[in-house]
C-alpha positions in Angstrom: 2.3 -77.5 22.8 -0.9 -76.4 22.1 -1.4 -73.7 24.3 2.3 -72.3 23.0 1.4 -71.9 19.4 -1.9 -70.5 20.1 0.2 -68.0 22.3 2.8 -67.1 19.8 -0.3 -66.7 16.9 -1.7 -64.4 19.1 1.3 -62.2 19.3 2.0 -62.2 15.5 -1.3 -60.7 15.2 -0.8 -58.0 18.0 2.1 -57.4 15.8 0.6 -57.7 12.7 -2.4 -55.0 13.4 -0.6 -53.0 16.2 0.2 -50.6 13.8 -3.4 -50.4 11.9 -5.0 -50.0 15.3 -2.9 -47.0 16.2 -3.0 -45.2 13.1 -7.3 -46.0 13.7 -6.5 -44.3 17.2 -5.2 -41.3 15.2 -7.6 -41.2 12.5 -10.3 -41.3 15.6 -8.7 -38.5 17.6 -8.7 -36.3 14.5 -11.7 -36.4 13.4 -13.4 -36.0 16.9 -10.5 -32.7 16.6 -12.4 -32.1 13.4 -15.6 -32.1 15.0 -15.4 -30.9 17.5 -13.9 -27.6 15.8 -16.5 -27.5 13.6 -19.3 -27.5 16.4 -17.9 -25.2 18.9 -15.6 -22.9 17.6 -18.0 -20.7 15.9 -17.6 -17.1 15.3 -19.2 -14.9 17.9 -17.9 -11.6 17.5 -15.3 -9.3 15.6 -13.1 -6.8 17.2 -11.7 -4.0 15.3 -9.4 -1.3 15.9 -7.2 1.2 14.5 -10.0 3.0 12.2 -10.6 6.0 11.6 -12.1 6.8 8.0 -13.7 3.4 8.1 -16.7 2.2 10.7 -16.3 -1.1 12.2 -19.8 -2.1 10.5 -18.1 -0.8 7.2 -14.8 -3.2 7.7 -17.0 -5.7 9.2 -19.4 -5.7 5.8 -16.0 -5.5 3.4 -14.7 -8.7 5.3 -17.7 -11.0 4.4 -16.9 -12.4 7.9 -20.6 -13.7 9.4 -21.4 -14.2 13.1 -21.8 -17.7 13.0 -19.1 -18.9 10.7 -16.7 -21.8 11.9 -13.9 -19.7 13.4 -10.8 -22.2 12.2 -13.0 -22.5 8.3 -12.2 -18.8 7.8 -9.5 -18.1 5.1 -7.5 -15.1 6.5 -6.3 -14.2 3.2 -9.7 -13.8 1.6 -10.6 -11.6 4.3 -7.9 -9.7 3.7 -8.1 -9.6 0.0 -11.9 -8.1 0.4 -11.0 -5.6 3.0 -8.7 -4.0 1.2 -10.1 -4.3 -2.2 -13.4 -2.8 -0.8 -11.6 0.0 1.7 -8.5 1.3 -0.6 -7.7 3.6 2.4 -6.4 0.0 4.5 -2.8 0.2 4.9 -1.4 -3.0 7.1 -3.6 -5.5 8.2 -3.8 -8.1 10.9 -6.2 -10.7 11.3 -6.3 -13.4 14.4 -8.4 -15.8 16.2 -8.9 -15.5 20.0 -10.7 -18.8 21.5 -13.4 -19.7 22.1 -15.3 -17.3 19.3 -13.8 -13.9 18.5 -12.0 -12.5 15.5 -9.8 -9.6 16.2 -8.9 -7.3 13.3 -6.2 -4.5 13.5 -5.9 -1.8 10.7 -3.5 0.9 10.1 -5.2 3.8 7.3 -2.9 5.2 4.7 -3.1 8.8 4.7 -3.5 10.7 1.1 -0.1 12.6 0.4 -0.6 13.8 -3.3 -2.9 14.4 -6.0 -2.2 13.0 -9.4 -3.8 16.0 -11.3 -5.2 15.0 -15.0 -2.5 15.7 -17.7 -2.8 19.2 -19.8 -4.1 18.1 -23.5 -0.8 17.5 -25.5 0.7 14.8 -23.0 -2.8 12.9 -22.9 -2.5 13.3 -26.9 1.1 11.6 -26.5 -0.3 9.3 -23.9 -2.8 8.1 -25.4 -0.3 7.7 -28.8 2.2 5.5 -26.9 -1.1 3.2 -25.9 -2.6 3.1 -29.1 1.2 1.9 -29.8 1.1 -0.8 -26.9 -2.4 -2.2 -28.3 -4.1 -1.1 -24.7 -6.8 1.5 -26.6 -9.7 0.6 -24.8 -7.2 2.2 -21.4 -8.7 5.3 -20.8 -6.7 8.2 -18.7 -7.9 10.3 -15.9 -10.4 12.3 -16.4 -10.0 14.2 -12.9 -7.1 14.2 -9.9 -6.9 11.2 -8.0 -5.5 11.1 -4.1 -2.4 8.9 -3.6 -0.3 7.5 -0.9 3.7 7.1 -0.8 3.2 4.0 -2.4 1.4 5.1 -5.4 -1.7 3.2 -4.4 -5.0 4.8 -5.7 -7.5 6.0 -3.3 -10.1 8.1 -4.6 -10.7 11.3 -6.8 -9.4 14.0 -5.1 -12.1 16.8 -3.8 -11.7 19.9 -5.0 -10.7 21.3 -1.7 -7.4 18.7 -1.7 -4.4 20.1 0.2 -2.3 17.0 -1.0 0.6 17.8 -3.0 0.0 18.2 -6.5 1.7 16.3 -9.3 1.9 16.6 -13.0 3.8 14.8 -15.5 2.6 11.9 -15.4 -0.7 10.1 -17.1 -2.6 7.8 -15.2 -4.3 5.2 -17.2 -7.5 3.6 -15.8 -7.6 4.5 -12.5 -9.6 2.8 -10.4 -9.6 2.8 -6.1 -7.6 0.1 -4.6 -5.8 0.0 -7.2 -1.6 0.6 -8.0 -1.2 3.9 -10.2 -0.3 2.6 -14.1 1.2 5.1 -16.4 2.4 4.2 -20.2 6.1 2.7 -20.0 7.5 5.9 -21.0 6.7 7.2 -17.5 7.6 4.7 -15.2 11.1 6.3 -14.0 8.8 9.2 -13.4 6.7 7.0 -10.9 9.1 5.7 -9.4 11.0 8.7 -8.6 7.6 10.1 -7.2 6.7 7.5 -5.1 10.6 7.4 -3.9 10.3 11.2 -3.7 7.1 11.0 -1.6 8.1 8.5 1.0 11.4 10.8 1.9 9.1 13.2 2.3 6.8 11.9 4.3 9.9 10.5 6.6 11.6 14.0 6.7 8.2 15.2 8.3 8.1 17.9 5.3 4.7 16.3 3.9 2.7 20.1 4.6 6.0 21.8 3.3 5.9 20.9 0.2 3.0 22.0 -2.4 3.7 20.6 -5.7 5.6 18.2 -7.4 6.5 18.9 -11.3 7.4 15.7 -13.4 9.7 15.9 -16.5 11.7 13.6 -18.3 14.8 13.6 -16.4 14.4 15.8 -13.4 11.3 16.6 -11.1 10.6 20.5 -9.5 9.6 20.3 -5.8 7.3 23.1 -4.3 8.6 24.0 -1.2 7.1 26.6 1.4 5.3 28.1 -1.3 8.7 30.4 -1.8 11.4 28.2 -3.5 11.1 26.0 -6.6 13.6 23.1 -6.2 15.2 21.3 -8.7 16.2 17.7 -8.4 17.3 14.7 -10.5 15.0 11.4 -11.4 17.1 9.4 -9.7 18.7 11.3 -6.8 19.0 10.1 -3.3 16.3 12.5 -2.1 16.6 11.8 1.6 20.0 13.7 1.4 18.7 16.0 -0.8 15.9 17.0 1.2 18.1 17.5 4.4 20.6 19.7 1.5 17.3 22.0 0.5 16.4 22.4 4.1 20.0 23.3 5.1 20.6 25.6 2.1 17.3 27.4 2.6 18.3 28.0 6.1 21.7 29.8 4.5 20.1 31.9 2.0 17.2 33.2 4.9 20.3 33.8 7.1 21.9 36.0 3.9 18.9 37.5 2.3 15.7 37.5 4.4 12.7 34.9 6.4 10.9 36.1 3.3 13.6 35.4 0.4 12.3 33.1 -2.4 13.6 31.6 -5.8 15.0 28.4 -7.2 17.4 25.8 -5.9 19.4 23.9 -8.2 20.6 20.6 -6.8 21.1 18.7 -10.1 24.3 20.8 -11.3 27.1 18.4 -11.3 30.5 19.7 -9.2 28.1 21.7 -7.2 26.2 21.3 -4.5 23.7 23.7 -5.0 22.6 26.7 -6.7 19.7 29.3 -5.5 18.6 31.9 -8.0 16.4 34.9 -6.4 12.8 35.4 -7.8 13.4 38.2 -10.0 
């Protein structure tokens, strides 16, 4: 009788702490996990590819990555956050972990497709007005061009020897590398229309076509083969546009001459467009 209540004691225990002792087991397996991450997986070395403005020791420096740091410890957003704070030129990123000990780092580089160029002196005067108006005086504007990419991303002052496409109308306000392009509120249909305007561009393959860009309140004047001026509308579908321009340029070379030059209307409503010859 004895022996059986001992026995059945015995298994209300097992049952009582059968639970306990597994999630011990767990707690035991992850923190020799823990450990063992922590002592062995250590960074060894970094990999990078896809650069070309930027020298691996340069991306290396601007990821504050050390040889030495626990591999699974490092915060890939961080990283990322510093490279491309530090290197404004970074387009897409991609950051892994290859076992036992390397970091490998892929990098895409945007590529500078305009010039903002610094606003004649009675649009900085209104500028500067509408910010005084919006309580941001201490915002200074550009004081020189500044390179771009289709995104409207800022990547540094533009030499003087720029062949990106040149764009006024608009007023940048504190630029700074790295940073998005900020205009007064007024002027932020004219951004978007650029940077809308730029990406079509870019995908149309007509990025050394096109010279200038010319920024007004409602329509925007495209440079195109240094020969025709052409007119568009803030918010017009510019990939079609762009194919109409190239097709209508085709027609007028075919009627007139290779050399023929003037504007091309394609905000007129009813028509398609309309090319003036330079007088």
């Amino acid at each position: 009788m004895a022996r059986r209540s001992r026995s059945r004691t015995r298994r209300r225990n097992r049952a009582r702490f059968g639970p306990l002792f597994k999630l011990l087991c767990l707690l035991a397996v992850g923190v020799a996990l823990t450990v063992g991450a922590t002592v062995f997986f250590r960074v060894e070395a970094v990999t990078i590819s896809g650069n070309l403005r930027y020298s691996q020791e340069e991306i290396l420096a601007a990821s504050g990555i050390k040889m030495g740091d626990n591999l699974y410890g490092l915060n890939k957003v961080k990283i990322d956050r510093n490279i491309r704070t530090s290197l404004p030129y970074i387009g897409d990123l991609t950051i892994d972990r290859a076992l036992p000990s390397t970091i490998v780092i892929k990098v895409t580089e945007w590529e500078a497709v305009a010039q903002l160029l610094v606003p004649e002196a009675d649009h900085a005067a209104a500028a500067r007005e509408e910010l005084a108006a919006e309580d941001s005086k201490g915002e200074a504007l550009a004081q020189e061009p500044w390179l771009i990419n289709v995104k409207g991303k800022l990547l540094e002052p533009a030499p003087a020897d720029s062949r990106a496409i040149a764009v006024t109308g608009l007023a940048p306000v504190a630029p700074q590398a790295g940073d998005m392009v900020e205009v007064p509120k007024s002027e932020g249909t004219k951004l978007s229309a650029l940077t809308s305007l730029l990406e079509a561009v870019q995908e149309a393959g007509l990025t050394g076509q096109v010279s200038a860009v010319r920024l007004s309140s409602t329509q925007l004047t495209l440079r195109y083969l240094d020969r025709f001026d052409v007119k568009m509308k803030l918010n017009a579908d510019f990939s079609y546009d762009l194919r109409l321009m190239e097709t209508v340029r085709l027609q007028i070379e075919e009627k007139y001459s290779v050399d023929a030059a003037g504007s091309i209307d394609l905000t007129q409503s009813g028509y398609d467009a309309v090319y003036a010859p330079a007088s």
